[in-house]
C-alpha positions as a printed Julia matrix, in Angstrom:
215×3 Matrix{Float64}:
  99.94   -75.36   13.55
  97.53   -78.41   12.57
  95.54   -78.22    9.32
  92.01   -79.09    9.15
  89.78   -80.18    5.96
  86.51   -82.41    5.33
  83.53   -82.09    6.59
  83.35   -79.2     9.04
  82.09   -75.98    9.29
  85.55   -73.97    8.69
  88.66   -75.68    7.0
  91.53   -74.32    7.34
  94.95   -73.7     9.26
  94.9    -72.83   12.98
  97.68   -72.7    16.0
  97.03   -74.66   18.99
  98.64   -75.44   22.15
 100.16   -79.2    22.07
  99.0    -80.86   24.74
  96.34   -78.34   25.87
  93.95   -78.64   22.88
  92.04   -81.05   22.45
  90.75   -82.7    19.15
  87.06   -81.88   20.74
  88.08   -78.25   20.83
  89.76   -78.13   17.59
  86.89   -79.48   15.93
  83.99   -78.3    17.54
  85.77   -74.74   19.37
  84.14   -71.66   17.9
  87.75   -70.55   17.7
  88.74   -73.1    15.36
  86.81   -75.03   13.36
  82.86   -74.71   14.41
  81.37   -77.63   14.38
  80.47   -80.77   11.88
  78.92   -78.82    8.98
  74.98   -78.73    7.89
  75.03   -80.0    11.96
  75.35   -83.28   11.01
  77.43   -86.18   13.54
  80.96   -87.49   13.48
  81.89   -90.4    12.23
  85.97   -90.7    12.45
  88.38   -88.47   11.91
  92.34   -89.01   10.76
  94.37   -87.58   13.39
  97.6    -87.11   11.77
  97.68   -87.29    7.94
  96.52   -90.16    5.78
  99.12   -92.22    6.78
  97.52   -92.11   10.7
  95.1    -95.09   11.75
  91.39   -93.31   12.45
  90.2    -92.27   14.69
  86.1    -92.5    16.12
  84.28   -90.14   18.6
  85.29   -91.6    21.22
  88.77   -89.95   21.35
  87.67   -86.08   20.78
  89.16   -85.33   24.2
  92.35   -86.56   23.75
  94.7    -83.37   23.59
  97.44   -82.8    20.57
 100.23   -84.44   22.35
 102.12   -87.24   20.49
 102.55   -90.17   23.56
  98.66   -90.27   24.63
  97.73   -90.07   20.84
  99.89   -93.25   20.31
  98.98   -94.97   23.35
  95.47   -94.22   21.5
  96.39   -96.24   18.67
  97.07   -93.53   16.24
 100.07   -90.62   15.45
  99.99   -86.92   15.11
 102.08   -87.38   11.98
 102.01   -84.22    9.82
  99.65   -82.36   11.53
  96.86   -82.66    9.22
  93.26   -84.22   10.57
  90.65   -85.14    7.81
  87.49   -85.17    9.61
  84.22   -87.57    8.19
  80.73   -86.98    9.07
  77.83   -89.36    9.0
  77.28   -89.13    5.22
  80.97   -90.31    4.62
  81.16   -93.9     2.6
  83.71   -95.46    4.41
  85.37   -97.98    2.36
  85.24   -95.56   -0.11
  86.94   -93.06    1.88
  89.33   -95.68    2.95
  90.38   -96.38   -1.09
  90.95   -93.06   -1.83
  94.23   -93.07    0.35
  95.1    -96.36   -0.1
  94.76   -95.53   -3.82
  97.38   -92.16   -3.41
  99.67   -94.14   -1.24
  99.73   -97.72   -3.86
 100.53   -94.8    -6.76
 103.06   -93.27   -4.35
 105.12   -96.94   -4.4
 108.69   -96.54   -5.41
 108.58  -100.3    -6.22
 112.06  -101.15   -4.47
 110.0   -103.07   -1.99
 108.1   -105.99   -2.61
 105.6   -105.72    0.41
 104.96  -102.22   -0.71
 105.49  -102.68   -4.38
 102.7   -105.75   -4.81
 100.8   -104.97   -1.34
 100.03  -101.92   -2.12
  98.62  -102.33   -5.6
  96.33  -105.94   -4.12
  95.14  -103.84   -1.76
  93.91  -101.02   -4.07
  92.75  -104.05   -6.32
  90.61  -105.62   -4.04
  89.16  -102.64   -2.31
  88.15  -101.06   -5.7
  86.19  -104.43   -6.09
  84.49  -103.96   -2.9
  83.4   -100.61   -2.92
  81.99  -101.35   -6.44
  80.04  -104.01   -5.0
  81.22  -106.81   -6.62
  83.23  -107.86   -4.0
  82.48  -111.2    -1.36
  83.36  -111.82    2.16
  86.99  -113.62    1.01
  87.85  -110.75   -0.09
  87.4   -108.75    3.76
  89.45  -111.04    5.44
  92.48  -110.92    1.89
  92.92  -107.17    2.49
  93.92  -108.2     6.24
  96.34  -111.15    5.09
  97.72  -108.52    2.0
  98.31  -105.84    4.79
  99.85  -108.58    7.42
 102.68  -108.97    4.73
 103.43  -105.33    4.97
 102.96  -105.14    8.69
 102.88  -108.04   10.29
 101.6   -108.65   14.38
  99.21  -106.12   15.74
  98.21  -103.38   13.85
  97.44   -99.98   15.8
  93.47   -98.65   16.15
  91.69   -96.64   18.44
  89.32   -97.85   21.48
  85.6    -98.08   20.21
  83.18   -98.58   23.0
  80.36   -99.28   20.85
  82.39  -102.59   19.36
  83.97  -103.38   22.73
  87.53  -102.99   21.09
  90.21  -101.71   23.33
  93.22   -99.69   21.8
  96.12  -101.23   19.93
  98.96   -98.3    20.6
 101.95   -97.39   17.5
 104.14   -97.89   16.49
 103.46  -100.97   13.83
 106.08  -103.19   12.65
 106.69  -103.21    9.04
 108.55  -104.93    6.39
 109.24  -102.32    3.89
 112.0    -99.56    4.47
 109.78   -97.14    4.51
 106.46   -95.6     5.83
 104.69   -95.93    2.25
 103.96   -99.75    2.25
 102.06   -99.3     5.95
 100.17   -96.17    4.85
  98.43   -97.98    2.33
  97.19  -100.17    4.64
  96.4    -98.05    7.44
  93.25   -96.45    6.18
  92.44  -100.12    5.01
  92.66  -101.38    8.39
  91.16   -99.29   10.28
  88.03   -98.86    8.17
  87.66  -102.56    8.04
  88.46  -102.3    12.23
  85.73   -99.44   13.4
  83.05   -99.87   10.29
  83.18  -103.68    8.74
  79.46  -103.87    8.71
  79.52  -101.11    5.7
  82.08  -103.46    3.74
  79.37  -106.38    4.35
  77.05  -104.4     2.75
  78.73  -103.98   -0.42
  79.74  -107.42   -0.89
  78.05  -110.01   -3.06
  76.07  -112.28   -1.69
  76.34  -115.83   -2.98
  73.48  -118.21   -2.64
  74.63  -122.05   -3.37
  72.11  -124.06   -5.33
  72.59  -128.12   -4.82
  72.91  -130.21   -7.99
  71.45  -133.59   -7.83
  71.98  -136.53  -10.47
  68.35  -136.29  -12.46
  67.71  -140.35  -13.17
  66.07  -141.32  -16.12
  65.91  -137.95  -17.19
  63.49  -136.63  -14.79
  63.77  -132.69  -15.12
């Protein structure tokens, strides 16, 4: 049983056959869930929960089956995919879970504890636009103290990216530290050109010395 919500043409609950189905079929099936709704395109879907990395179109036809899905660079997690259509703001989809998961800190671990709430911090300043381009590359160093090395994302043809499989490394004891950062890192990953456009742009204007009070 996977559950399915956003932006398709029938949320809901459905059995599948793991391994057999598809996320093409699952979305898209007549059986299932129809199709991207008002007919619009796909944009990324989460394959497994908030928690999961994203996923683009390029892996629809990979079926429910938990070893090619992390080979993929994602997990099947809880069994719940969040699809986004064209219309989706990214990094503002991307702080809504890392805003659920920095709440969802018991605090016991630093990484998590401080991470967690800098990450929220910083994204809320970029999708609000009055974030700059320091900022992009401090939600990768905040999330490298949580997980440091490679973090796992999905294949993108478009970018020229090849897959980085899971697991992640981590240095909290638990899973709630990373999944703050997942949906960070992957947004910023498949879509950093919509975080560019939000940021400020600075424009520096030279000083010079005025002699003899010239203005």
């Amino acid at each position: 049983m996977v559950a399915v919500s956003g932006h398709v043409q029938r949320p809901g609950v459905y059995e599948i056959v793991n391994g057999t189905t598809t996320f093409r079929d699952l979305i898209y099936g007549q059986e299932f869930c129809g199709g991207i709704r008002n007919g619009n395109q796909l944009k990324a879907f989460v394959p497994g929960g908030g928690s999961a990395p994203w996923f683009v179109p390029d892996q629809l036809d990979l079926p429910f089956e938990g070893r090619l899905v992390g080979a993929a660079g994602s997990m099947l997690g809880s069994g719940a995919v969040m699809v986004m259509d064209h219309t989706t703001d990214i990094p503002a989809a991307a702080l809504t879970l890392t805003r659920f998961y920095a709440h969802e800190s018991c605090g016991k671990c630093v990484p998590c504890r401080e991470g967690g709430t800098w990450l929220e911090r910083i994204l809320s300043r970029v999708v609000d636009g009055k974030g700059t381009e320091a900022d992009l590359d401090q939600l990768l160093e905040v999330g490298a103290m949580i997980c440091p090395g490679a973090f796992p994302h999905a294949s993108s043809e478009e970018l020229g990216l090849e897959a980085v499989p899971f697991p992640y490394k981590m240095t909290t004891i638990c899973f709630v530290g990373p999944s703050a950062y997942a949906p960070v890192h992957s947004a910023l990953t498949l879509f950093r050109a919509e975080f560019e456009a939000k940021i400020v742009k600075r424009t520096m204007i030279p000083v010079t010395a005025m002699a003899g009070g010239e203005q």
